[in-house]
N, C-alpha and C positions, 0 to 999 in steps of 0.2 A: 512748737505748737502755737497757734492762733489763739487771741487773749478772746475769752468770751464776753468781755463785756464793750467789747468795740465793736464799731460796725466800717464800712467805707467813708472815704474822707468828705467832708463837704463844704471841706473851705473854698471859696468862690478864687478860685486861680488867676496870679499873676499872668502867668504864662502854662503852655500847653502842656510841659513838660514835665512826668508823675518822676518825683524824687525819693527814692528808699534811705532812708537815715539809719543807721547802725551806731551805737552805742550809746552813755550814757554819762559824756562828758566828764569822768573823774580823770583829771587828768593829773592826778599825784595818789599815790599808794594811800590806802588809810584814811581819805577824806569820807565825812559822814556825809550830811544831807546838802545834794549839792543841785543847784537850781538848771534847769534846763536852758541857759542863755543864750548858747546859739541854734537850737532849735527851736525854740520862741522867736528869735531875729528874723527866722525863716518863715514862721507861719506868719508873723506879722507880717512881712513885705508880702504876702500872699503868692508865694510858691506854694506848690501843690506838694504834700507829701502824701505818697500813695502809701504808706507802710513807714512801721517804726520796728526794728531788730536790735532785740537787748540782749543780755547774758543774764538771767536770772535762775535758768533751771528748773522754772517752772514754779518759783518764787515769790514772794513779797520781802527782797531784799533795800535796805534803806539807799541803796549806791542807784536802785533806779524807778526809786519811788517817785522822783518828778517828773523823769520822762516819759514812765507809763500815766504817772496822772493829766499831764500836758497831752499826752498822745488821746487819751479817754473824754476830755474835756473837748476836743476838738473832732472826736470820733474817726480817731484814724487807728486804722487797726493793728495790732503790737503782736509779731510773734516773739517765741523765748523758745528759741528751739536747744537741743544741746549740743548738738554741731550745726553751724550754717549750714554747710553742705549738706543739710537733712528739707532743705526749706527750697532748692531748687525750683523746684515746681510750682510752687506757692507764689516766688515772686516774678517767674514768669509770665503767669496769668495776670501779674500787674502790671504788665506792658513799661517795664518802668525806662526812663529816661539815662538819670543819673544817681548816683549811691554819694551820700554824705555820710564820710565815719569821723567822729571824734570820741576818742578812748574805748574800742570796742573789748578789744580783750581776748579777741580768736584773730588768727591768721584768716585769711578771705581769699580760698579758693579759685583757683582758674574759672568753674565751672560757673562759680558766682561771677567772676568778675567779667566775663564774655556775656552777659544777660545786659550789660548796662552798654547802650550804642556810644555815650558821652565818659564814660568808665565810672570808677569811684575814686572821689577825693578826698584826702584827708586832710585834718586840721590839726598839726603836730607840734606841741611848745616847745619848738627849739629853734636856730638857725640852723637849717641842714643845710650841710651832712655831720654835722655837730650834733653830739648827745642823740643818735638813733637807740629807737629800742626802747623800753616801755616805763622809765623812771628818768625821764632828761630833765623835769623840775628838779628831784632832789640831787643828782648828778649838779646840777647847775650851781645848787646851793654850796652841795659840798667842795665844789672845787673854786666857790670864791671870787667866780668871775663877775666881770663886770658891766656885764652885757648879754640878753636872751631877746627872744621874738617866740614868733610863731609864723611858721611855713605851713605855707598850701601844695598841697603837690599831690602828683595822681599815682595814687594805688598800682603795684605791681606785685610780682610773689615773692619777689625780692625783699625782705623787713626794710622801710620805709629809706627805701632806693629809688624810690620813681621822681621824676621828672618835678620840679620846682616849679606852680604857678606867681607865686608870687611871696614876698614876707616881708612881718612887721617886725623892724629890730623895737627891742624894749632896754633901755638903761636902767640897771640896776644901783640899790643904794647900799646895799653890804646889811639891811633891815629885814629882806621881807623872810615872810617864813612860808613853809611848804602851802598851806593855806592861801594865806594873801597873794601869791605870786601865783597858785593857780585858779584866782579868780579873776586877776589883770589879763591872764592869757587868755584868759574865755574869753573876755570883752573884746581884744585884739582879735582873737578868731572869727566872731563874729560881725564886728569890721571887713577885715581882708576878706570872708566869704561871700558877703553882699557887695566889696567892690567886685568881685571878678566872676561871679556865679554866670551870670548876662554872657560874657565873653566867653567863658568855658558851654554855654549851654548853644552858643551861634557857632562855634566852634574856630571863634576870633583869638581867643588867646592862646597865647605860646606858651608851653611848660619846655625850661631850661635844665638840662641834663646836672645831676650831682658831679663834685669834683671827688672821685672816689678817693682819692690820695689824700682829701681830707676830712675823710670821714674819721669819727669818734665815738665808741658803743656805751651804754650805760651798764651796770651791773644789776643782775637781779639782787631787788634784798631780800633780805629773810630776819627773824629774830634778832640772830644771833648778832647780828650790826651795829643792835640796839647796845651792846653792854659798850662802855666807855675804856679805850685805853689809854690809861694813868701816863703812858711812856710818850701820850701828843700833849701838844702846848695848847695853851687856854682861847687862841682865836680857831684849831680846829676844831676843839670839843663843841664851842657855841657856832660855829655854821651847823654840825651835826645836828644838835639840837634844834634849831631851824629847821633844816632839812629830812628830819625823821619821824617829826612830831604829828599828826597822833598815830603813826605807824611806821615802823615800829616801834617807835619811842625808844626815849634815849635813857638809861638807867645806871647806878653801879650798886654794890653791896656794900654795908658798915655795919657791923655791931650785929649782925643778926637781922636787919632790916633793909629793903628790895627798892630803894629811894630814884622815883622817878622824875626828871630834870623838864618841868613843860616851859619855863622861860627865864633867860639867865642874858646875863652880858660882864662884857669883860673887866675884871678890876684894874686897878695900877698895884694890887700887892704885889708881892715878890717875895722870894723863897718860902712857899710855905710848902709841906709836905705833900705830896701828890697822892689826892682817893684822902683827903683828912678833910673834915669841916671845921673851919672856925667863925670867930664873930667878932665884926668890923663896927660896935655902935649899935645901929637897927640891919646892917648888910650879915647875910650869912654867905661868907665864902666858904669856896669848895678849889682848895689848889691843884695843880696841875706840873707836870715837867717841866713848865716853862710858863709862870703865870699863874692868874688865879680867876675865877669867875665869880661872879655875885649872882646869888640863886636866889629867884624873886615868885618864882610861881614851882610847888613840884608837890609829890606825891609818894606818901611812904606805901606802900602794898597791901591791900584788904582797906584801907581809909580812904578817908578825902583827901580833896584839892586842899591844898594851907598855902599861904604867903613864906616868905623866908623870914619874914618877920614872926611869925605863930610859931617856926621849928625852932627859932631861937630861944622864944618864951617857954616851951615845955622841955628842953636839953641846957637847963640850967650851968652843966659841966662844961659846955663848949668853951675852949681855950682861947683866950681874948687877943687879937695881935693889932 
């Protein structure tokens, strides 16, 4: 459905060509309020977007409370349909050029995608064919490597199989968290999209075929990810934690209490009891099978945020090593 509070666009245009934008930029599971940066990058170099297409449901959900507000401040008009393929006709009538999607969250139909003469292009934080599929930030984290981008490449029906415009590799430091790493990619996406949009829009650039044979899929998460197991060493459990925070967060049980892990790094203890807490001075470790971590930010269940420093002041019993 058509948001009522927009009307048609009336940004004084770059160039001729009306571009439909699809999604709402979360480009990690779980992020709250997340700023519209590459479609800002867009209005400002003054491309024309004919249309903004969210996933809301019909909605005032926080995941695209900026792009509908960016979209409404610039009066371009926002549908939220429940299936794309329900809007056929809607974006027809907008004679539209080309489709920008970043983290939309539905698969995109033939029917839609034969509406666009230039197609649609996505802005994907990975190196493809590396990490396809719809969690390649935390994938990235969890597997520790040492190096991500973000690829341009054009939409097909194929999950994001199509053709390579171009990409920014990014070197990683073994620090960022799900968060931080998916605001650097925004900014790269926004980058890479203003170099090459001109070229994709003249029909001057070349999109280079995936090497299927090295392609790499992500796993869906769910919950259940979240609970920690006692039987990994202490450099898995803190990429986890990194890479699941603040969805679905990373937790285990003690005592009767639901104790949530929001920021930890790795100790130099050794041997201590794996799923046990103790206290290192002002550090509250939490051992592992192999190692131990220093818990500096978390969260026991129904409370607040506390330091590791505050758990250690009200659990006066913690065993001192």
């Amino acid at each position: 459905m058509i948001d009522s509070n927009t009307r048609s666009a009336a940004v004084v245009a770059k160039s001729p060509a009306r571009i439909i934008w699809f999604g709402n930029e979360h480009l990690g599971s779980g992020l709250e309020s997340v700023e519209p940066v590459i479609l800002r990058a867009l209005i400002d170099a003054r491309y024309q977007i004919a249309a903004v297409v969210i996933q809301d449901r019909g909605g005032e959900s926080v995941q695209s409370a900026g792009t509908k507000a960016l979209a409404r401040q610039h009066d371009i008009p926002v549908f939220d349909p429940d299936r794309v393929g329900d809007i056929v006709e809607d974006l027809k009538e907008l004679r539209p050029t080309l489709g920008v999607l970043v983290a939309y969250g539905q698969m995109v139909p033939a029917a839609i995608l034969e509406l666009f003469p230039r197609g649609i292009i996505n802005i994907h934080p990975s190196l493809l064919p590396q990490y396809r599929g719809s969690t390649p930030i935390e994938q990235t984290l969890l597997d520790g490597v040492d190096q991500t981008g973000v690829s341009l490449m054009q939409l097909e029906a194929q999950m994001d199989a199509g053709p390579v415009f171009d990409q920014a590799p990014l070197p990683l430091t073994g620090h960022e968290t799900k968060t931080s790493l998916a605001a650097t990619l925004q900014q790269l996406g926004a980058e890479i999209l203003l170099k090459n949009i001109d070229g994709i829009l003249a029909e001057t650039a070349d999109a280079r075929p995936q090497d299927e044979d090295q392609a790499t899929y992500c796993k869906l998460l769910t919950k259940a990810d979240g609970q920690i197991n006692f039987g990994q060493a202490a450099d898995v459990i803190e990429r986890q934690i990194r890479a699941l925070n603040p969805w679905p967060g990373i937790y285990f049980d003690l005592d009767g209490e639901r104790i949530m892990i929001l920021e930890a790094a790795i100790s130099e203890a050794k041997d201590l009891a794996a799923g046990q807490l103790y206290r290192d001075g002002k550090n509250l470790l939490l051992g592992t099978a192999d190692g131990a971590l220093i818990l500096t930010k978390l969260k026991i269940a129904g409370k607040k945020t506390i330091s590791g420093v505050d758990y250690i002041n009200t659990h006066a019993s913690l065993e001192t090593v």
